[in-house]
N, C-alpha and C positions, 0 to 999 in steps of 0.2 A: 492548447491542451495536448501533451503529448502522451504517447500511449506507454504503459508503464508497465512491466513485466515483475511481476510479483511470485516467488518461489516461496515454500517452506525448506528453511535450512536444517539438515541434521542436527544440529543444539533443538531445532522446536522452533525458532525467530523467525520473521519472515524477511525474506533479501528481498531489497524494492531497484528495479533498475531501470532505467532511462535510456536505451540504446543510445541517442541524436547526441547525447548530453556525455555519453561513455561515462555516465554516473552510477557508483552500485553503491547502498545504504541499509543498512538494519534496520528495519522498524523500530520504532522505538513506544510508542503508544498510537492508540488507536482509538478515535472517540467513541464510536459506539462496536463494540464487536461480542456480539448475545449470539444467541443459537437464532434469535430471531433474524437480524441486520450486523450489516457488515459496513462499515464506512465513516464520513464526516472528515473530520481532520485528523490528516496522518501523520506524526513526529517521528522523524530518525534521527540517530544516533548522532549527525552532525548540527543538529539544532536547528535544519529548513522543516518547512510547515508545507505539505500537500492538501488539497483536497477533494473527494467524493461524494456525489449525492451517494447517502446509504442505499444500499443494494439488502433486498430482500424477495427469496433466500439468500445464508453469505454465500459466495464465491467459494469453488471448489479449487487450491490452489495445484498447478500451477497456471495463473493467468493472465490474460495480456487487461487493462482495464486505463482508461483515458483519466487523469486525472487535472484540476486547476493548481496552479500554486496556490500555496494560501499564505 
């Protein structure tokens, strides 16, 4: 489970990055992300699948946050 640093990019998109991995990714969807919870499964722009248990409240970005592959 590696820890995954998560920004909001000036466009509004969030940058998902993997230091161990020197991996940086655009979000791309997000399964649940309401005013309520923030998480589930996470898809970037290169078509890998992350995962988080949803977090409630969401996350104030910018965050560091442990994620599974999915």
């Amino acid at each position: 489970m590696p820890n995954v640093m998560i920004r909001r990019k000036p466009d509004g998109n969030l940058q998902f990055y993997v230091a161990k991995q020197d991996m940086e990714e655009t979000v791309a969807t997000v399964e649940k992300d309401t005013a309520e919870e923030w998480g589930g499964t996470v898809e970037l722009t290169d078509g890998s699948k992350w995962y988080i248990d949803p977090i409630s409240p969401p996350p104030v970005f910018p965050t560091t946050l442990r994620f599974k592959r999915g």
